[in-house]
Residue, then its C-alpha position, 0 to 999 in steps of 0.5 A: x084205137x084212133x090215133x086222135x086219142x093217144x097223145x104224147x107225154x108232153x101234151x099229157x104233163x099239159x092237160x094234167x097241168x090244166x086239169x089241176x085248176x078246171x081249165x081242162x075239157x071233157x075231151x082233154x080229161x078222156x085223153x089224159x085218162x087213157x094216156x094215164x092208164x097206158x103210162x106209168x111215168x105221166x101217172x107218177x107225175x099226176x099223182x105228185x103234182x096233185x099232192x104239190x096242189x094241195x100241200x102248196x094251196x094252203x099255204x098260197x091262199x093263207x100267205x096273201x102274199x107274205x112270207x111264210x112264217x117259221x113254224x109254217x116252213x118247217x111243217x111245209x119241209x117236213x109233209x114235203x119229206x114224208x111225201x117223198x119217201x112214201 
C-alpha cells in the first residue's frame, strides 16, 4: 500500500473535522476512510464528533445567538447523558 495514502491520526482527526462541514476532498475522504477502517480509536472519534454535530446544530442554527433557554439546556445535558452511556 502506498505510504501516500496512510496518514497519522493527527491528520485523520483534521480531515474528519473538514469532512464534518463539506470542506474535505474526494482524495481526503478516501484517506480517512481507509485510516477509519485500520484504527478503531479515530473511528470512536468520527462517530462522537458527528453525534456532537447534529446534537449542537440545532440548537446553533435555532439560538442566533442568544442563550439557551432553561428547558433547552436540560434536553441538551440530558441527549448528552444517553449519548454517552450508550
Amino acid at each position: 500500500m502506498s505510504k501516500k495514502m496512510l496518514i497519522s491520526c493527527d491528520e485523520a482527526t483534521t480531515i474528519c473535522d473538514k469532512n464534518q462541514y463539506g470542506e474535505a476532498s474526494f482524495f481526503e475522504k478516501i484517506k480517512l476512510t481507509l485510516h477509519l477502517f485500520l484504527c478503531k480509536h479515530c473511528k470512536t472519534y468520527s462517530q462522537q464528533n458527528n453525534i456532537l454535530s447534529k446534537i449542537f446544530g440545532r440548537y446553533l442554527t435555532s439560538c442566533d445567538d442568544q442563550n439557551l433557554k432553561p428547558q433547552e439546556k436540560e434536553e441538551l445535558k440530558q441527549k448528552l447523558k444517553e449519548k454517552m452511556h450508550s
